[in-house]
N, C-alpha and C positions, 0 to 999 in steps of 0.2 A: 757423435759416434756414427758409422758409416752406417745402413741401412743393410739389414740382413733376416734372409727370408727361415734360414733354418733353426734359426736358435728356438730357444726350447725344449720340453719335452715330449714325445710321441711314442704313442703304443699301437705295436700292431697288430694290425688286423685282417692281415691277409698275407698268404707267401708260397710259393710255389717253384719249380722252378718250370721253364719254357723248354724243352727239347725238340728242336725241331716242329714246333708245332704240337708238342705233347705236353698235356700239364701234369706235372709230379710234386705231389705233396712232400717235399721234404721234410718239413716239421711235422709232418701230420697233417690231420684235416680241423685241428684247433692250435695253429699256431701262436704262440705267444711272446712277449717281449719289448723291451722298451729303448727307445736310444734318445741320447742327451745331448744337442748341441748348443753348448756354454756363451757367451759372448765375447768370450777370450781366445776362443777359436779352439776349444778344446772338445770332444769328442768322447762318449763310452757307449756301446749299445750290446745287447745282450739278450740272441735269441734263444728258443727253445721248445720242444716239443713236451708240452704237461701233460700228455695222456699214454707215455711210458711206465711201463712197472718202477715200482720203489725198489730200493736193494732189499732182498730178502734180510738180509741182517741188520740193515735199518743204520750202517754205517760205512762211509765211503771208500774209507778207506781198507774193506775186506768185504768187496765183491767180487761179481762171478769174471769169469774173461767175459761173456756175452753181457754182464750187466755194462761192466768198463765200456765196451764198443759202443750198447747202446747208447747212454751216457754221452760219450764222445761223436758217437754223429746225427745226432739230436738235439745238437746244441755248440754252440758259439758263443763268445765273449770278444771285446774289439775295443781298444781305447787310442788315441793321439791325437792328433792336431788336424783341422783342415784346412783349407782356403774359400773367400767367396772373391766373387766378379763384383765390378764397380755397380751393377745391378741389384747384386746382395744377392744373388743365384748360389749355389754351391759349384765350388768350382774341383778342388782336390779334395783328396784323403793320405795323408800319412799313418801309417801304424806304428805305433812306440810298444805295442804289445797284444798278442793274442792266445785265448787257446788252443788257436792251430797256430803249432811254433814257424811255419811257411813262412807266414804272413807278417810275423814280424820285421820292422825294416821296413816296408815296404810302402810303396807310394801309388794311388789313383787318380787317376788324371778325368775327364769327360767320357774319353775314347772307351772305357771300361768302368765307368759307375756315375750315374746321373741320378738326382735327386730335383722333382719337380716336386714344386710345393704348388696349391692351388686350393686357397683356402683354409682349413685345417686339414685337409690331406695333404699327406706327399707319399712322390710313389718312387721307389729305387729298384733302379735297373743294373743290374751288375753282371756284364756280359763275361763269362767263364772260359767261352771256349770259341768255335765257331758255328753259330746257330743255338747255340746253348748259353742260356741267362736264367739270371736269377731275378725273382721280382716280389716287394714288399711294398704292402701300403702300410703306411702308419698314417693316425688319428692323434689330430695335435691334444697332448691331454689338459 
């Protein structure tokens, strides 16, 4: 079997995003979440911000509009397939599904999302826009 650096499972432990040299807690200042890469080349990871209010009614499906948004930009889901290099580097990502329906479809190449493993970290750069990234370390668990 070829040699590969990402498989596993990792929880993170850090995330932010980079604006121009500004750092913005997206998740919060305890972000949380874990992602899975299989040895079949398969893919799920699932962030989130755990220091959000609960829904007042303590069921999902009958909250507020402002509980729904929080909810929804506080958190992320992401499953499909990827690629590695003859190094065992990560090389791509495909999306067969998310909960930003965008993103479905959809493919990352180096030019927009790198995964450096180094050790049991790895650290993901996910470049969004121009001068604007996104960036996660995960702790191999």
């Amino acid at each position: 079997m070829k040699k590969n650096n990402v498989v596993g499972s990792w929880n993170l432990i850090s995330g932010y995003l980079d604006n121009h040299g500004q750092r913005i807690d997206v998740l919060g200042p305890h972000p949380s979440g874990m992602v899975i890469f299989t040895e079949d080349l398969r893919f799920m990871v699932i962030v989130h911000n755990p220091d959000i209010p609960k829904f007042v009614s303590g069921d999902r499906s009958n909250g507020t509009l402002e509980e729904y948004k929080s909810a929804v930009t506080n958190s992320l889901g992401v499953y499909g397939t990827y690629t590695i290099d003859e190094h065992g580097d990560f090389l791509e990502q495909h999306v067969l599904g998310s909960t930003f329906q965008n993103m479905n479809g959809s493919s990352r190449g180096r030019n927009e999302l790198t995964e450096k493993v180094e050790g049991n970290r790895m650290t993901e750069n996910l470049k969004i826009a121009d001068g604007v990234s996104v960036n996660l370390v995960w702790q191999r668990a």
